[in-house]
C-alpha positions as CSV (number, residue, x, y, z in Angstrom):
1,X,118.2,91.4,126.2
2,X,115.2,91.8,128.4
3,X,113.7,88.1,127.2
4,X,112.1,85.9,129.3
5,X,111.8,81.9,128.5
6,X,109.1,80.2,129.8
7,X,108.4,76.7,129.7
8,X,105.9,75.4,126.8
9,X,102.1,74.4,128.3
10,X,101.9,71.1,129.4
11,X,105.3,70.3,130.2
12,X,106.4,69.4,133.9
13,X,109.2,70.1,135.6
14,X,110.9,66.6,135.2
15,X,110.4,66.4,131.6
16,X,113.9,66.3,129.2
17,X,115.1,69.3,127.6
18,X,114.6,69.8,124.0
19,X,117.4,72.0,121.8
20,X,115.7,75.0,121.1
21,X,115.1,75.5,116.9
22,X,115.2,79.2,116.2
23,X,112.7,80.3,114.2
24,X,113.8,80.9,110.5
25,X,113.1,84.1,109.4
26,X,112.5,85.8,112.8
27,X,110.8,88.8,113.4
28,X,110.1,90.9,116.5
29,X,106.4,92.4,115.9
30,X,104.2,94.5,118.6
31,X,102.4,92.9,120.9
32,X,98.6,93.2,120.2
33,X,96.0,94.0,122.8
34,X,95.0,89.9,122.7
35,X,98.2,88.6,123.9
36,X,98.7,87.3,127.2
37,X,101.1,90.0,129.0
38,X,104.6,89.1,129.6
39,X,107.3,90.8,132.0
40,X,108.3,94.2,131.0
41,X,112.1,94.6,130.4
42,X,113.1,97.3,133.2
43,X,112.7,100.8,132.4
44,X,116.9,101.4,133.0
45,X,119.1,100.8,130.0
46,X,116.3,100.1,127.8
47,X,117.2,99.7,124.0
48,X,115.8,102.0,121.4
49,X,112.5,99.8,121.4
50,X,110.0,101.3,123.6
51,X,107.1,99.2,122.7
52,X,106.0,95.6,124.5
53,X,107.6,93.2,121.6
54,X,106.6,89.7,121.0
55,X,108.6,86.3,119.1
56,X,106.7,84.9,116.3
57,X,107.7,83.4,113.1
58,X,107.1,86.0,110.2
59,X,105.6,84.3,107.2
60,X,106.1,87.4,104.7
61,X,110.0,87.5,105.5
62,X,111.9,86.4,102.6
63,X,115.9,85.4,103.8
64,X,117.7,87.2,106.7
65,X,115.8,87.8,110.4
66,X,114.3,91.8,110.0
67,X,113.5,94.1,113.1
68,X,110.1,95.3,113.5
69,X,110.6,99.0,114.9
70,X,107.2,100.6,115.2
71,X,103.9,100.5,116.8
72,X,102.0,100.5,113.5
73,X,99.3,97.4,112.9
74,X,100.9,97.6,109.5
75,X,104.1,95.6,111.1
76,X,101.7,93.3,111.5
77,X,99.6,93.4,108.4
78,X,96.3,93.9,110.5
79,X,95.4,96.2,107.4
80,X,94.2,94.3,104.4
81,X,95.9,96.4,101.8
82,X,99.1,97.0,103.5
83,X,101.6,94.1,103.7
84,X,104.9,93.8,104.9
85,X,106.2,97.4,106.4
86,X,109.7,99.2,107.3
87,X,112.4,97.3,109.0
88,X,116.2,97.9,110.2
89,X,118.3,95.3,110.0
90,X,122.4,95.6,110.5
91,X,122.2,99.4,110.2
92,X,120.1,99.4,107.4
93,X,116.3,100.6,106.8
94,X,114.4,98.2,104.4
95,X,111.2,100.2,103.2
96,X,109.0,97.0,101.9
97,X,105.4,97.7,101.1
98,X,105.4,95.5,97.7
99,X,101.8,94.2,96.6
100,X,100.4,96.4,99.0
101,X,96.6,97.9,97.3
102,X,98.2,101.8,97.0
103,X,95.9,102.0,94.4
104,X,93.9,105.2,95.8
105,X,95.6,108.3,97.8
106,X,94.1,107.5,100.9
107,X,95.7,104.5,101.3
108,X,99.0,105.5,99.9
109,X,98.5,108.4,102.5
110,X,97.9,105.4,105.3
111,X,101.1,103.8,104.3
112,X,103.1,106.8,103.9
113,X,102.1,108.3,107.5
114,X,102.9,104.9,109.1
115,X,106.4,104.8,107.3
116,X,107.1,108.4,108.8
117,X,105.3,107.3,112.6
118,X,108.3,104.3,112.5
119,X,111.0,107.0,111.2
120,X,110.1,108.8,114.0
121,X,110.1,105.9,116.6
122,X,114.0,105.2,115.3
123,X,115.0,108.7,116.4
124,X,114.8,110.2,112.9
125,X,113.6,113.4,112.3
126,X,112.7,115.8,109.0
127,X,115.5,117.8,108.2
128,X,117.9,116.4,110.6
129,X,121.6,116.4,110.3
130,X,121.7,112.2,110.0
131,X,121.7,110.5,106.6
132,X,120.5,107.0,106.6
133,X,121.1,104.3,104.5
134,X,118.3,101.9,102.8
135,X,119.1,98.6,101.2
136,X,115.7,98.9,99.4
137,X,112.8,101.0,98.7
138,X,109.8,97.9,97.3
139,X,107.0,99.8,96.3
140,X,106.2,97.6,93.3
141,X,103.1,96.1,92.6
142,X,101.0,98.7,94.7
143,X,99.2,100.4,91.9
144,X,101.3,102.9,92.8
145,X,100.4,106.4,91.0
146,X,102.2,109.6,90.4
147,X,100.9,111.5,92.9
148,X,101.5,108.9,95.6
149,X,104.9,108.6,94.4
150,X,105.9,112.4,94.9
151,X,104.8,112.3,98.3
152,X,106.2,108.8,99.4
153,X,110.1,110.8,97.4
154,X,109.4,114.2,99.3
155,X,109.4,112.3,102.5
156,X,112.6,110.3,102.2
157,X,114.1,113.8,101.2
158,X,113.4,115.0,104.1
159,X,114.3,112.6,106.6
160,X,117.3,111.8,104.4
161,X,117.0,108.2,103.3
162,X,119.3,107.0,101.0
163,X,118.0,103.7,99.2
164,X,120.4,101.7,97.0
165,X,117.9,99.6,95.4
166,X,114.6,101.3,93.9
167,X,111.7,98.8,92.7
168,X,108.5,100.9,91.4
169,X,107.6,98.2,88.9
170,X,104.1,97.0,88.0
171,X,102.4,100.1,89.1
172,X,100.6,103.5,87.3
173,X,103.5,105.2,87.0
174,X,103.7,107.7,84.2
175,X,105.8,111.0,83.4
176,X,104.4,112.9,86.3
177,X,106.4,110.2,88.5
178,X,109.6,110.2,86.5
179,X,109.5,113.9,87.1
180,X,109.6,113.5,90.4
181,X,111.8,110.9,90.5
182,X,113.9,112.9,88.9
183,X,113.6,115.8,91.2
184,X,115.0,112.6,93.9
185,X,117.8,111.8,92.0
186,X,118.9,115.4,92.1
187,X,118.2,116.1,95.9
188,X,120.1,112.9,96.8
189,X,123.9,112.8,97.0
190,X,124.4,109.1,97.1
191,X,123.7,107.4,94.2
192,X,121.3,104.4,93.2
193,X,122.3,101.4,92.3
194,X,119.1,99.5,90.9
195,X,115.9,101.3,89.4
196,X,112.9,98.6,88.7
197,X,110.5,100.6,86.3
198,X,109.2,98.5,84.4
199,X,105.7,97.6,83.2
200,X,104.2,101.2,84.0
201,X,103.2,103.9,82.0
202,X,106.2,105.4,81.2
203,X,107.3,107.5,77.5
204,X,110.8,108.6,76.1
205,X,110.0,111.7,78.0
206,X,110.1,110.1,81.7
207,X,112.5,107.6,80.4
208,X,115.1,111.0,79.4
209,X,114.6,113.0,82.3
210,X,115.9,110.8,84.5
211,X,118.6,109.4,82.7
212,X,119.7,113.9,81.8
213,X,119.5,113.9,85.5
214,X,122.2,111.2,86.7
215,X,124.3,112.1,83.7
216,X,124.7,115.7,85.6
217,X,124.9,114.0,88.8
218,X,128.9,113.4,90.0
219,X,127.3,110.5,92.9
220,X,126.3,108.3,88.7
221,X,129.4,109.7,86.7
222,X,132.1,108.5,89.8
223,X,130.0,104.7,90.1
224,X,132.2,101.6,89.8
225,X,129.7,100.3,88.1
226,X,127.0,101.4,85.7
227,X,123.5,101.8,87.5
228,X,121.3,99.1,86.7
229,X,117.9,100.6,85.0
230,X,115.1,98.5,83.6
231,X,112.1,100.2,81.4
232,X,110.6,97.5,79.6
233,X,107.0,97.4,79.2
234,X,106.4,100.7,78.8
235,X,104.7,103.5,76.7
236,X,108.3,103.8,74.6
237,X,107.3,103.9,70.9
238,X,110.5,103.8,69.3
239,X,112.9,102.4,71.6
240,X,116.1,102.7,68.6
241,X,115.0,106.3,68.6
242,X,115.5,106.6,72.0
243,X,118.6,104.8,72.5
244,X,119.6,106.9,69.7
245,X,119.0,110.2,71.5
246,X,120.4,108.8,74.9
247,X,123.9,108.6,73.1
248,X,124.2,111.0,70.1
249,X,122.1,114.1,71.7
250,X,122.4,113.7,75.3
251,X,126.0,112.0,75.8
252,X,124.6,109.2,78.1
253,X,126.4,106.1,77.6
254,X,124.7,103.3,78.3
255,X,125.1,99.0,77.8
256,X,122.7,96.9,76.9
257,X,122.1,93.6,78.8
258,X,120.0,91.4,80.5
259,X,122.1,91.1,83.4
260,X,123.6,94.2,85.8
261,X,126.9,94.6,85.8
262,X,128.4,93.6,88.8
263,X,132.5,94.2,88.4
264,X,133.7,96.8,90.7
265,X,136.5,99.3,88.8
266,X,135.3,98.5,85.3
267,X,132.7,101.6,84.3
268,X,135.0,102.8,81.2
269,X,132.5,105.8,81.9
270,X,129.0,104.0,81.4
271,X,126.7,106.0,82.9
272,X,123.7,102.8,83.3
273,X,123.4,99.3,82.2
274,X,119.9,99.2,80.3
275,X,117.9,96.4,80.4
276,X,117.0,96.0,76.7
277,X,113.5,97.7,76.3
Protein backbone atom coordinates (compact mmCIF):
# COMPACT_ATOMS: atom_id res chain seq x y z
CA UNK A 1 0.00 0.00 0.00
CA UNK A 2 1.19 3.49 -0.96
CA UNK A 3 4.45 1.87 -3.11
CA UNK A 4 5.53 3.10 -6.10
CA UNK A 5 7.73 0.96 -8.78
CA UNK A 6 9.92 2.69 -10.80
CA UNK A 7 11.93 1.39 -13.53
CA UNK A 8 15.78 0.53 -12.67
CA UNK A 9 18.43 3.30 -14.31
CA UNK A 10 19.34 2.60 -17.58
CA UNK A 11 16.70 0.60 -18.77
CA UNK A 12 14.36 1.82 -21.76
CA UNK A 13 11.10 1.57 -22.37
CA UNK A 14 11.31 -1.44 -24.91
CA UNK A 15 13.50 -3.49 -22.79
CA UNK A 16 11.96 -7.15 -21.59
CA UNK A 17 10.59 -7.54 -18.22
CA UNK A 18 12.53 -9.27 -15.59
CA UNK A 19 10.41 -11.35 -12.65
CA UNK A 20 10.88 -9.31 -9.75
CA UNK A 21 13.19 -11.42 -6.76
CA UNK A 22 11.98 -10.17 -3.42
CA UNK A 23 14.45 -9.29 -1.25
CA UNK A 24 15.11 -12.07 1.47
CA UNK A 25 14.88 -10.79 4.65
CA UNK A 26 13.16 -7.56 3.93
CA UNK A 27 12.94 -4.71 5.98
CA UNK A 28 11.17 -1.32 5.79
CA UNK A 29 13.78 1.32 7.41
CA UNK A 30 13.42 5.34 7.46
CA UNK A 31 14.37 7.14 4.81
CA UNK A 32 17.54 9.17 5.64
CA UNK A 33 18.07 12.85 4.68
CA UNK A 34 20.48 11.51 1.57
CA UNK A 35 17.86 9.64 -0.28
CA UNK A 36 16.47 10.82 -3.36
CA UNK A 37 12.67 11.74 -2.41
CA UNK A 38 10.01 9.48 -3.53
CA UNK A 39 6.07 10.12 -3.75
CA UNK A 40 4.40 10.41 -0.49
CA UNK A 41 1.58 7.99 0.11
CA UNK A 42 -1.64 10.32 0.51
CA UNK A 43 -2.33 11.73 3.68
CA UNK A 44 -6.15 9.78 3.73
CA UNK A 45 -6.19 6.29 5.00
CA UNK A 46 -2.72 6.27 5.87
CA UNK A 47 -1.42 3.18 7.90
CA UNK A 48 -0.01 3.48 11.38
CA UNK A 49 3.46 4.45 9.73
CA UNK A 50 3.76 8.05 9.60
CA UNK A 51 7.32 8.35 8.58
CA UNK A 52 8.76 8.47 4.69
CA UNK A 53 9.80 4.56 4.53
CA UNK A 54 12.28 3.11 2.12
CA UNK A 55 12.93 -0.93 0.51
CA UNK A 56 16.34 -2.12 1.22
CA UNK A 57 17.63 -5.50 2.00
CA UNK A 58 18.52 -5.71 5.78
CA UNK A 59 21.78 -7.46 6.36
CA UNK A 60 21.35 -7.95 10.36
CA UNK A 61 17.83 -9.77 9.86
CA UNK A 62 18.12 -13.33 10.72
CA UNK A 63 14.78 -15.48 9.07
CA UNK A 64 11.35 -13.99 8.62
CA UNK A 65 10.90 -10.16 6.88
CA UNK A 66 10.67 -7.59 10.38
CA UNK A 67 8.87 -4.09 10.32
CA UNK A 68 10.81 -1.14 11.07
CA UNK A 69 8.30 1.15 13.16
CA UNK A 70 10.19 4.18 14.29
CA UNK A 71 12.08 7.25 13.33
CA UNK A 72 15.16 6.33 15.36
CA UNK A 73 18.80 6.18 13.42
CA UNK A 74 19.09 3.10 15.63
CA UNK A 75 16.58 1.22 12.95
CA UNK A 76 19.17 1.83 10.90
CA UNK A 77 22.29 1.30 12.98
CA UNK A 78 23.66 4.83 12.22
CA UNK A 79 25.00 4.53 15.90
CA UNK A 80 28.09 2.48 16.29
CA UNK A 81 27.17 0.78 19.56
CA UNK A 82 23.57 0.12 18.84
CA UNK A 83 22.67 -2.69 16.35
CA UNK A 84 19.63 -4.02 15.33
CA UNK A 85 16.46 -2.23 17.23
CA UNK A 86 12.57 -2.95 17.99
CA UNK A 87 10.40 -4.51 15.32
CA UNK A 88 6.62 -5.78 15.01
CA UNK A 89 6.11 -8.44 12.97
CA UNK A 90 2.50 -10.48 12.83
CA UNK A 91 1.28 -8.79 15.98
CA UNK A 92 4.28 -9.32 17.78
CA UNK A 93 7.07 -6.80 19.17
CA UNK A 94 10.64 -8.15 18.83
CA UNK A 95 12.94 -6.04 21.20
CA UNK A 96 16.62 -7.02 19.54
CA UNK A 97 19.51 -4.93 20.71
CA UNK A 98 21.95 -8.12 21.05
CA UNK A 99 25.83 -7.22 20.83
CA UNK A 100 24.92 -3.78 21.13
CA UNK A 101 28.11 -1.77 23.46
CA UNK A 102 25.46 -1.13 26.64
CA UNK A 103 28.41 -1.28 28.42
CA UNK A 104 28.05 2.29 30.21
CA UNK A 105 24.53 4.01 31.32
CA UNK A 106 24.56 6.57 28.89
CA UNK A 107 24.31 4.34 26.21
CA UNK A 108 21.98 1.93 27.75
CA UNK A 109 19.99 5.30 28.48
CA UNK A 110 20.37 5.95 24.40
CA UNK A 111 18.92 2.60 23.65
CA UNK A 112 16.34 2.55 26.22
CA UNK A 113 14.83 6.08 25.25
CA UNK A 114 14.81 5.04 21.58
CA UNK A 115 12.94 1.67 22.41
CA UNK A 116 10.25 3.87 24.33
CA UNK A 117 10.28 6.82 21.20
CA UNK A 118 9.16 3.52 18.85
CA UNK A 119 6.60 2.32 21.67
CA UNK A 120 5.24 5.46 21.45
CA UNK A 121 5.13 5.76 17.48
CA UNK A 122 2.98 2.24 17.68
CA UNK A 123 0.30 3.90 19.72
CA UNK A 124 1.54 2.54 23.10
CA UNK A 125 1.53 4.39 25.97
CA UNK A 126 2.86 4.05 29.93
CA UNK A 127 0.16 2.73 31.89
CA UNK A 128 -2.29 2.10 29.29
CA UNK A 129 -5.02 -0.44 29.38
CA UNK A 130 -3.23 -2.61 26.22
CA UNK A 131 -0.94 -5.55 27.01
CA UNK A 132 1.36 -6.41 24.23
CA UNK A 133 2.89 -9.40 23.40
CA UNK A 134 6.90 -9.84 22.60
CA UNK A 135 8.31 -12.95 20.97
CA UNK A 136 11.73 -11.79 22.43
CA UNK A 137 13.49 -9.49 24.57
CA UNK A 138 17.79 -9.95 23.04
CA UNK A 139 19.64 -7.93 25.27
CA UNK A 140 22.59 -10.43 25.37
CA UNK A 141 26.03 -9.62 24.68
CA UNK A 142 25.61 -5.77 25.50
CA UNK A 143 27.72 -5.67 28.66
CA UNK A 144 24.58 -5.26 30.03
CA UNK A 145 24.73 -4.16 33.91
CA UNK A 146 22.41 -4.14 36.77
CA UNK A 147 21.42 -0.80 36.76
CA UNK A 148 20.73 -0.71 33.04
CA UNK A 149 18.73 -3.75 33.41
CA UNK A 150 16.23 -2.26 36.05
CA UNK A 151 15.54 0.53 33.97
CA UNK A 152 15.27 -1.32 30.48
CA UNK A 153 12.35 -4.02 33.14
CA UNK A 154 10.67 -0.79 34.75
CA UNK A 155 9.86 0.28 31.24
CA UNK A 156 8.31 -2.74 29.78
CA UNK A 157 6.22 -2.77 33.08
CA UNK A 158 4.96 0.14 32.35
CA UNK A 159 4.02 0.03 28.80
CA UNK A 160 2.96 -3.64 29.47
CA UNK A 161 5.16 -5.85 27.32
CA UNK A 162 4.97 -9.26 27.72
CA UNK A 163 8.14 -11.11 26.29
CA UNK A 164 8.06 -14.93 25.98
CA UNK A 165 11.59 -15.39 25.33
CA UNK A 166 14.28 -13.45 27.75
CA UNK A 167 18.15 -13.64 26.55
CA UNK A 168 20.37 -11.49 29.12
CA UNK A 169 23.37 -13.78 28.48
CA UNK A 170 27.05 -12.71 28.24
CA UNK A 171 26.60 -9.47 30.01
CA UNK A 172 27.54 -7.95 33.87
CA UNK A 173 24.69 -9.12 35.35
CA UNK A 174 24.92 -9.87 39.01
CA UNK A 175 22.32 -10.09 42.01
CA UNK A 176 21.26 -6.51 41.78
CA UNK A 177 19.76 -7.61 38.30
CA UNK A 178 18.23 -10.88 39.44
CA UNK A 179 16.51 -8.72 41.92
CA UNK A 180 14.97 -6.85 39.60
CA UNK A 181 14.31 -9.38 37.45
CA UNK A 182 12.61 -10.78 39.96
CA UNK A 183 10.56 -7.76 40.79
CA UNK A 184 9.48 -8.41 36.56
CA UNK A 185 8.44 -11.73 37.09
CA UNK A 186 6.09 -10.67 39.79
CA UNK A 187 4.63 -7.49 38.09
CA UNK A 188 3.98 -9.62 34.92
CA UNK A 189 0.95 -11.88 34.68
CA UNK A 190 1.93 -13.83 31.65
CA UNK A 191 4.56 -16.11 32.06
CA UNK A 192 8.12 -16.61 30.34
CA UNK A 193 8.91 -19.16 28.56
CA UNK A 194 12.92 -18.99 28.02
CA UNK A 195 15.38 -17.13 30.48
CA UNK A 196 19.12 -16.99 28.84
CA UNK A 197 21.37 -16.09 31.92
CA UNK A 198 24.11 -17.45 31.45
CA UNK A 199 27.79 -16.40 31.59
CA UNK A 200 27.17 -13.28 34.01
CA UNK A 201 27.78 -12.73 37.34
CA UNK A 202 25.24 -14.39 38.99
CA UNK A 203 25.26 -16.40 42.87
CA UNK A 204 22.74 -18.93 44.49
CA UNK A 205 21.29 -15.79 45.84
CA UNK A 206 20.08 -14.29 42.24
CA UNK A 207 19.77 -17.76 40.99
CA UNK A 208 16.90 -18.40 44.31
CA UNK A 209 15.13 -15.25 44.05
CA UNK A 210 13.92 -15.76 40.88
CA UNK A 211 13.19 -19.18 40.84
CA UNK A 212 10.97 -18.35 44.91
CA UNK A 213 9.37 -15.88 42.68
CA UNK A 214 7.77 -18.07 39.71
CA UNK A 215 7.18 -20.89 42.20
CA UNK A 216 4.51 -18.22 43.88
CA UNK A 217 3.52 -17.12 40.54
CA UNK A 218 0.09 -19.08 39.27
CA UNK A 219 1.14 -17.64 35.29
CA UNK A 220 4.79 -20.72 36.12
CA UNK A 221 2.69 -23.25 38.29
CA UNK A 222 -0.40 -23.56 35.40
CA UNK A 223 2.56 -23.80 32.26
CA UNK A 224 2.27 -26.83 29.97
CA UNK A 225 5.58 -26.95 30.02
CA UNK A 226 8.35 -26.24 32.50
CA UNK A 227 10.09 -22.83 31.80
CA UNK A 228 13.26 -23.19 30.22
CA UNK A 229 16.22 -21.46 32.55
CA UNK A 230 19.88 -21.60 31.82
CA UNK A 231 22.55 -20.36 34.56
CA UNK A 232 25.69 -21.81 33.61
CA UNK A 233 28.77 -19.86 33.88
CA UNK A 234 28.17 -18.22 36.73
CA UNK A 235 29.31 -17.21 40.25
CA UNK A 236 27.33 -20.60 41.71
CA UNK A 237 29.89 -22.31 44.05
CA UNK A 238 28.19 -25.28 44.87
CA UNK A 239 25.75 -26.05 42.30
CA UNK A 240 24.52 -29.67 44.32
CA UNK A 241 23.93 -27.33 47.16
CA UNK A 242 21.87 -25.33 45.29
CA UNK A 243 19.85 -27.82 43.51
CA UNK A 244 19.61 -29.20 46.84
CA UNK A 245 17.94 -26.21 48.33
CA UNK A 246 15.72 -25.57 45.08
CA UNK A 247 13.93 -28.95 45.95
CA UNK A 248 14.17 -29.88 49.64
CA UNK A 249 13.83 -26.09 51.19
CA UNK A 250 11.97 -24.21 48.69
CA UNK A 251 9.63 -26.97 46.95
CA UNK A 252 10.77 -25.93 43.39
CA UNK A 253 10.80 -28.83 41.14
CA UNK A 254 12.92 -28.65 38.55
CA UNK A 255 14.63 -31.21 35.48
CA UNK A 256 17.74 -31.25 34.49
CA UNK A 257 18.57 -31.28 30.70
CA UNK A 258 20.33 -29.96 27.99
CA UNK A 259 17.37 -29.50 25.87
CA UNK A 260 13.88 -27.48 26.80
CA UNK A 261 11.12 -29.36 27.05
CA UNK A 262 8.90 -28.80 24.39
CA UNK A 263 5.64 -31.33 25.02
CA UNK A 264 2.60 -29.44 25.58
CA UNK A 265 0.23 -31.20 28.67
CA UNK A 266 3.18 -33.05 30.21
CA UNK A 267 4.42 -30.58 33.32
CA UNK A 268 3.66 -33.43 36.18
CA UNK A 269 4.11 -29.99 38.16
CA UNK A 270 7.79 -29.04 37.12
CA UNK A 271 8.13 -25.67 37.78
CA UNK A 272 11.55 -25.15 35.11
CA UNK A 273 13.69 -27.28 33.05
CA UNK A 274 17.39 -26.33 34.30
CA UNK A 275 19.99 -26.30 32.02
CA UNK A 276 22.67 -28.26 34.06
CA UNK A 277 24.96 -25.59 35.70
Amino acid sequence: RGLALQSAPGRGADAPFQPFKPFRNLVLAPRSSGDRQAPAPPAQGRGPLQSKLLLEPAAHAQSAPVLVRSKSPNAQGQFGHMKRGVYAFKQELTIDYSGSDLSTIEKATEAHDAMVRIFESMGMMPEGQSEHWASLLDLSRCKLGDEALEMFLQTLVSYKVRPRVLKLFRNQIGNAGMDSLSEFVLHTPAAIEEFHLSHNKISEDGVTDVLSTMQKHEAYTTMSRPAWFRVEKNEIKDPRELLRFLREDLGVEYRLSEKPSWKQGENDCTLVTLFPI
